[in-house]
BAVEX-365901 format. One line per field, with one value per residue (C-alpha): residue number from 0; residue in three letters; x, y, z. Coordinates in steps of 0.05 Angstrom, whole numbers, always signed. Example, Ala and Ser with C-alpha at 12.3 -4.5 7.8 and 13.67 -1.06 7.14 Angstrom:
% BAVEX-365901
k <- 0  1
r <- ala  ser
east <- +246  +273
north <- -90  -21
up <- +156  +143
This chain:
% BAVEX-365901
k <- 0  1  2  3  4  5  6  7  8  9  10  11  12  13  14  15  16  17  18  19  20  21  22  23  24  25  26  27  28  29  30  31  32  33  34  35  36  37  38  39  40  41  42  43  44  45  46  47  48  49  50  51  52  53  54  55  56  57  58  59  60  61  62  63  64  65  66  67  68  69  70  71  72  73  74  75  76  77  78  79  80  81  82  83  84  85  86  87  88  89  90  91  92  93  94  95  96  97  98  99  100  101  102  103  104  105  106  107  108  109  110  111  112  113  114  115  116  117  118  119  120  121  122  123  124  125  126  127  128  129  130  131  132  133  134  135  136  137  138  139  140  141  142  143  144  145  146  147  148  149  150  151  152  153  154  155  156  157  158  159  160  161  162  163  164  165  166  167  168  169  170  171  172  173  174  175  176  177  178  179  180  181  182  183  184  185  186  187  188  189  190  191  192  193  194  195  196  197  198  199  200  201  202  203  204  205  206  207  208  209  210  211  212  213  214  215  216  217  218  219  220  221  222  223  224  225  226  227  228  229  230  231  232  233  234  235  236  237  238  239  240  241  242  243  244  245  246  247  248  249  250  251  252  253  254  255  256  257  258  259  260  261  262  263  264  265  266  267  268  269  270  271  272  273  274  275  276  277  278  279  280  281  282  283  284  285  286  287  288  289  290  291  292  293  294  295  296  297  298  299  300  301  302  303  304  305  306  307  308  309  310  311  312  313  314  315  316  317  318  319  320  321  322  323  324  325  326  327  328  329  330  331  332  333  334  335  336  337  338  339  340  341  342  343  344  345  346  347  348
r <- unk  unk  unk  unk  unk  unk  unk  unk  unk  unk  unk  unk  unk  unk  unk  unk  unk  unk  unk  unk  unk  unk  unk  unk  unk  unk  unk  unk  unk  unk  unk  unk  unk  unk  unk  unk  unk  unk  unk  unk  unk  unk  unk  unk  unk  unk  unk  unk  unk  unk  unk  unk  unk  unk  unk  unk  unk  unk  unk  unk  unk  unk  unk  unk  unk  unk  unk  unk  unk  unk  unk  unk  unk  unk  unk  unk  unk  unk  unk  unk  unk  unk  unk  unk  unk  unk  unk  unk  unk  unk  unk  unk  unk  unk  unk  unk  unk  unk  unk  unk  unk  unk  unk  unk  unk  unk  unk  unk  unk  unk  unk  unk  unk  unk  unk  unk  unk  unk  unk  unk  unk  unk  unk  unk  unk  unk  unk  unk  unk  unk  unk  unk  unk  unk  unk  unk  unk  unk  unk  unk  unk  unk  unk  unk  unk  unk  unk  unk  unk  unk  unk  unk  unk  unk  unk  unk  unk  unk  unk  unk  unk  unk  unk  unk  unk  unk  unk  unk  unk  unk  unk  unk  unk  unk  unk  unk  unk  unk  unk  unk  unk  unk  unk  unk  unk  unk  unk  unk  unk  unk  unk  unk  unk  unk  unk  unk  unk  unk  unk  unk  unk  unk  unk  unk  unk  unk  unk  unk  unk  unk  unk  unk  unk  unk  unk  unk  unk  unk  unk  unk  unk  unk  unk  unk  unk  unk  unk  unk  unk  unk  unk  unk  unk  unk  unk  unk  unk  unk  unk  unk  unk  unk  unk  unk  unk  unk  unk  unk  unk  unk  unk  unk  unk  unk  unk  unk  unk  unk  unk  unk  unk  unk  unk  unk  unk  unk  unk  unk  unk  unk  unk  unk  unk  unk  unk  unk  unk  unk  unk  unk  unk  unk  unk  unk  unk  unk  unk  unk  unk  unk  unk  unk  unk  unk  unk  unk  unk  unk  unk  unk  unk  unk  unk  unk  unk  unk  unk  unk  unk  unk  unk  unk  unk  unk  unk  unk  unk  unk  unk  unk  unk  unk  unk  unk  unk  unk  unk  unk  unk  unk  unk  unk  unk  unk  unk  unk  unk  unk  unk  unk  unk  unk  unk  unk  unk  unk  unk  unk  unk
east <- -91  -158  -198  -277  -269  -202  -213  -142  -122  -101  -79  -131  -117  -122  -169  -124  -59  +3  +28  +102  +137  +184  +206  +148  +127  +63  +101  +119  +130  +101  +33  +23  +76  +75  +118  +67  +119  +127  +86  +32  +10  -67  -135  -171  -224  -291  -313  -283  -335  -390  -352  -344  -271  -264  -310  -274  -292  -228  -208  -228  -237  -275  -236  -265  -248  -206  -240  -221  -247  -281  -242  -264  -195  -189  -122  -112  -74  -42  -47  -109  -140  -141  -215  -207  -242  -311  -312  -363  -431  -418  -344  -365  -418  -378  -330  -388  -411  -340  -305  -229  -191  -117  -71  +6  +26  -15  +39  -6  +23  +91  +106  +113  +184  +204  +192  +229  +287  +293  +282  +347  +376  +362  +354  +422  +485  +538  +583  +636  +595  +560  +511  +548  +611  +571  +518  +539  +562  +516  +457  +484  +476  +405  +389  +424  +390  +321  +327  +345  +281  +242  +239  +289  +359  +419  +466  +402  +391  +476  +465  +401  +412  +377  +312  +297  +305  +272  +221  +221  +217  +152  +134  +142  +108  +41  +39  +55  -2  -51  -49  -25  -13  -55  -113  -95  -137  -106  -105  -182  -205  -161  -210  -263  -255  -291  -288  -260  -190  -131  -90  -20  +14  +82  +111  +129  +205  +200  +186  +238  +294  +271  +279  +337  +373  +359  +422  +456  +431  +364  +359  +394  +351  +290  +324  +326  +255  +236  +269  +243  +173  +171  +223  +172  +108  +80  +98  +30  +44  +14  -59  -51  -41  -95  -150  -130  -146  -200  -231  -212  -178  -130  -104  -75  -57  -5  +23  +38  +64  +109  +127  +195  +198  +213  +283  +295  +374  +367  +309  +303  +326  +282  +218  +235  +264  +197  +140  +148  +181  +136  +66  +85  +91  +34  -4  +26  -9  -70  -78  -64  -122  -168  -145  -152  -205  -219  -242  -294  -353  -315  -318  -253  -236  -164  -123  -69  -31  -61  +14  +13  -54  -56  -3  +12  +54  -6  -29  -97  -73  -29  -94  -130  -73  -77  -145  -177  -245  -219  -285  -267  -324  -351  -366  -442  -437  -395  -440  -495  -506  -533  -579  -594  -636  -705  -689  -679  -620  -611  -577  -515  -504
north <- +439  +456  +400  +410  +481  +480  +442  +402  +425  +351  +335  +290  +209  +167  +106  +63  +30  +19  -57  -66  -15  -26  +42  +97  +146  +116  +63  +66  +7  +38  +52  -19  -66  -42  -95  -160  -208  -272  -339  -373  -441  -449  -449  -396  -364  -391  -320  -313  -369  -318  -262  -247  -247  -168  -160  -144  -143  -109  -90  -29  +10  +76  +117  +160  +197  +253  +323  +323  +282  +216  +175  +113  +74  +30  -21  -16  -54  -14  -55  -86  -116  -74  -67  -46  -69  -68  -43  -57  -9  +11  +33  +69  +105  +116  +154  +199  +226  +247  +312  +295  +247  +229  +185  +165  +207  +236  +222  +277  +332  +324  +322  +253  +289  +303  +245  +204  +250  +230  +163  +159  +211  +164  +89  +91  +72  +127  +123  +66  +30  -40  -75  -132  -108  -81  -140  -203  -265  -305  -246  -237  -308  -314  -243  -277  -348  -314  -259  -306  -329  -256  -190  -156  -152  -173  -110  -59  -98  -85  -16  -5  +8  -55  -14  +10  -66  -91  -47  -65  -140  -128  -92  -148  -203  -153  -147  -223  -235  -183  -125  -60  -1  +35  +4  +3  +36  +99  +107  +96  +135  +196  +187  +188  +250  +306  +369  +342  +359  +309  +307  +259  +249  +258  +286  +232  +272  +251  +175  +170  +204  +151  +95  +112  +136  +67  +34  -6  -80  -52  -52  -119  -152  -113  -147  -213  -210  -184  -254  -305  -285  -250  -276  -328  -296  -372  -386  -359  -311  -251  -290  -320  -246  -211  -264  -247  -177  -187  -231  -179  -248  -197  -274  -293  -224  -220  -285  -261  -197  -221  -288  -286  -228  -302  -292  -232  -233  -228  -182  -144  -84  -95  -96  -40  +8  -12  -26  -6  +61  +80  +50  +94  +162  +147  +126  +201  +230  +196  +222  +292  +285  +255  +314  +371  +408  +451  +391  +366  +336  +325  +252  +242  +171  +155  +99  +64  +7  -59  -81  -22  -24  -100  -129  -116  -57  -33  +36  +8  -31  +33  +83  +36  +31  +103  +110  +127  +86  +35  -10  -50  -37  -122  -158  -143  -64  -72  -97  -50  +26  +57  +116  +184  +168  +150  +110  +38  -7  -10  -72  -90  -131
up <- +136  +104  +91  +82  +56  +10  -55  -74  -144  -174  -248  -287  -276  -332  -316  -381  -343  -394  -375  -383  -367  -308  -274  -276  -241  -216  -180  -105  -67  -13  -57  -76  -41  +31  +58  +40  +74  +58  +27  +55  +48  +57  +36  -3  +44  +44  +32  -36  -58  -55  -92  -160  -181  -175  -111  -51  +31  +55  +125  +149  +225  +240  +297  +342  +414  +400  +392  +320  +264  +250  +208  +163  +147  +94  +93  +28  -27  -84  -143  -173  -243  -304  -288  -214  -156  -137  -64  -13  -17  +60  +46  -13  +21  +72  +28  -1  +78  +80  +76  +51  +25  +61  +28  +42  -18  -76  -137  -184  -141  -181  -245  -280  -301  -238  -214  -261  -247  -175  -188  -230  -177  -116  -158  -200  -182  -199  -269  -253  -197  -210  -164  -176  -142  -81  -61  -26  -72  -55  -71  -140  -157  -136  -170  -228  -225  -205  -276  -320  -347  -340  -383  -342  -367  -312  -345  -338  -267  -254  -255  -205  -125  -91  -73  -130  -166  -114  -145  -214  -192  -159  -220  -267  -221  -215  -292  -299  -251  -292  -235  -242  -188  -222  -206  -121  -73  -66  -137  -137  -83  -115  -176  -134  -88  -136  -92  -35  -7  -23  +39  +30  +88  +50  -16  -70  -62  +12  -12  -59  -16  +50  +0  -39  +34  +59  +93  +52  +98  +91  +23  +16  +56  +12  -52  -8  +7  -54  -98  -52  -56  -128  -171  -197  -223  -220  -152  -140  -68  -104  -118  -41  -22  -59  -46  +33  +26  -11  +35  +98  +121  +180  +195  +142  +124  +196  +171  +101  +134  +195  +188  +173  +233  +259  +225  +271  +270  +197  +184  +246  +204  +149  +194  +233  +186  +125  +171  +245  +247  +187  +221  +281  +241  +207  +274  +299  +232  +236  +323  +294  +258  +311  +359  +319  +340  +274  +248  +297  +262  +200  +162  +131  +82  +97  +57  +95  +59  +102  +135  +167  +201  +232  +279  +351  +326  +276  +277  +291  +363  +375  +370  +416  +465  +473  +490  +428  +385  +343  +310  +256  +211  +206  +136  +146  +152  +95  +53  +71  +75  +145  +121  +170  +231  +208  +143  +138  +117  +47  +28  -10  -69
């Protein structure tokens, strides 16, 4: 895997998202939805009070130890405002000293075609199938109750596998709440990266085929999840969870993530198959890099959806476990940029 000296050929990325449409090929749940969990009641953080409203602080950790690479890792979110965000002065200079870009997937490396293509291959139900006939009664009814008063039509809903709803759900709370997946941190940092190398840990064909191979429970319980915390763009969980990652509030971010872990004879599935198996291989991916020689003194910018970095079970906890740096980078070097040896702090906004 060339990194410093093999420039990624990537298609151009328009900066202008188009709100409203449901199923695209820009949207991954993985990209922007990551698992968020469930609602929080509290407080917005102190912090926020000192930012403007697209200013963010968000959680990041440089890794070290291995006889590989450096990496800075941002826990990312993968939606934002139709502005974008305005990221720290450390992170972004941070970003500059580095040699590559890695990201879960890069979607520019296929087709928008293509993608489409498997969407409907993997997120329709076949000729003669409804979703109707295959969910649970009392699933139906709330999918029913819970569409009635949005854009998205129950028959078009009837003929969608639970995952891929799930998805266009999401979709319709983020445009109701002015954020688009577009505008996430991936997406960002891919705009960003000039020369450098694009490495994705995974094709989008891999993403769709995991989601649309999902067990049958597992997507269930997604569409479960998915209508008590989305089906009402006023209930206001998406604003409690962006102003948590803005803030770098890791907290409040666990609670929104795990809570209903609490529920394990019900969502035990869901947690392991979405967020611990997949934190692990991407723990695995993110060692490979620290250990590969080839790339000693390399900087490399990595962007890891944020539910898969905290927790007990986090990649960052699992990399320290194992013997390796983990600093999360604190609010202060985030707001500043460290020169070369010799210089002095330049301050942040």
């Amino acid at each position: 895997m060339m990194m410093s000296t093999q420039t990624s050929e990537r298609r151009s990325i328009s900066r202008s998202p188009r709100p409203g449409r449901f199923v695209r090929a820009t949207v991954f749940p993985f990209l922007w939805l990551s698992l968020m969990g469930c609602a929080y009641l509290g407080n917005p953080q102190a912090v926020l009070k000192e930012m403007t409203p697209n200013e963010t602080l968000p959680l990041a950790w440089r890794m070290s130890g291995g006889e590989g690479a450096e990496l800075y890792v941002l826990g990312a979110i993968q939606m934002g405002p139709i502005s974008g965000w305005e990221y720290p002065v450390g992170m972004v200079a941070a970003f500059e000293e580095s040699s590559a870009l890695v990201v879960e997937v890069n979607i520019h490396e296929s087709s928008p075609e293509s993608v489409q293509q498997m969407i409907a291959h993997y997120g329709r139900l076949p000729h003669g199938q409804t979703l109707k006939g295959s969910l649970p009664p009392e699933l139906w009814n709330l999918l029913s109750v819970t569409l009635a008063p949005t854009r998205i039509p129950l028959p078009d809903a009837n003929r969608l596998r639970p995952w891929l709803l799930s998805n266009v759900i999401i979709m319709e709370t983020l445009v109701q709440n002015d954020y688009f997946p577009e505008q996430g941190s991936a997406e960002e940092f891919i705009r960003r990266a000039g020369d450098r190398s694009i490495v994705p840990f995974e094709s989008p064909a891999q993403q769709i085929s995991f989601l649309g191979t999902l067990p049958k429970r597992v997507q269930e319980l997604y569409l479960l999840e998915t209508l008590k915390h989305y089906g009402d763009p006023k209930e206001g969980y998406v604003g409690r969870y962006v102003d948590a990652w803005r803030a770098g509030d890791e907290r409040v971010l666990e609670d929104l993530t795990f809570e209903d872990f609490g529920e394990a004879d019900t969502f035990a599935p869901f947690f392991k198959t979405m967020i611990y198996d997949r934190s692990a291989r991407l723990g695995k991916e993110l060692k490979s890099l620290l250990d590969a020689v080839q790339h000693s003194g390399e900087s490399v910018f990595v962007v890891v959806a944020v539910s898969h970095m905290i927790g007990d079970r986090g990649v960052a906890a699992a990399l320290k476990d194992q013997g390796y740096r983990v600093d999360r980078v604190e609010r202060s070097d985030l707001r500043r940029v460290t020169p070369a040896a010799g210089g002095s702090d330049v301050p942040g906004p």
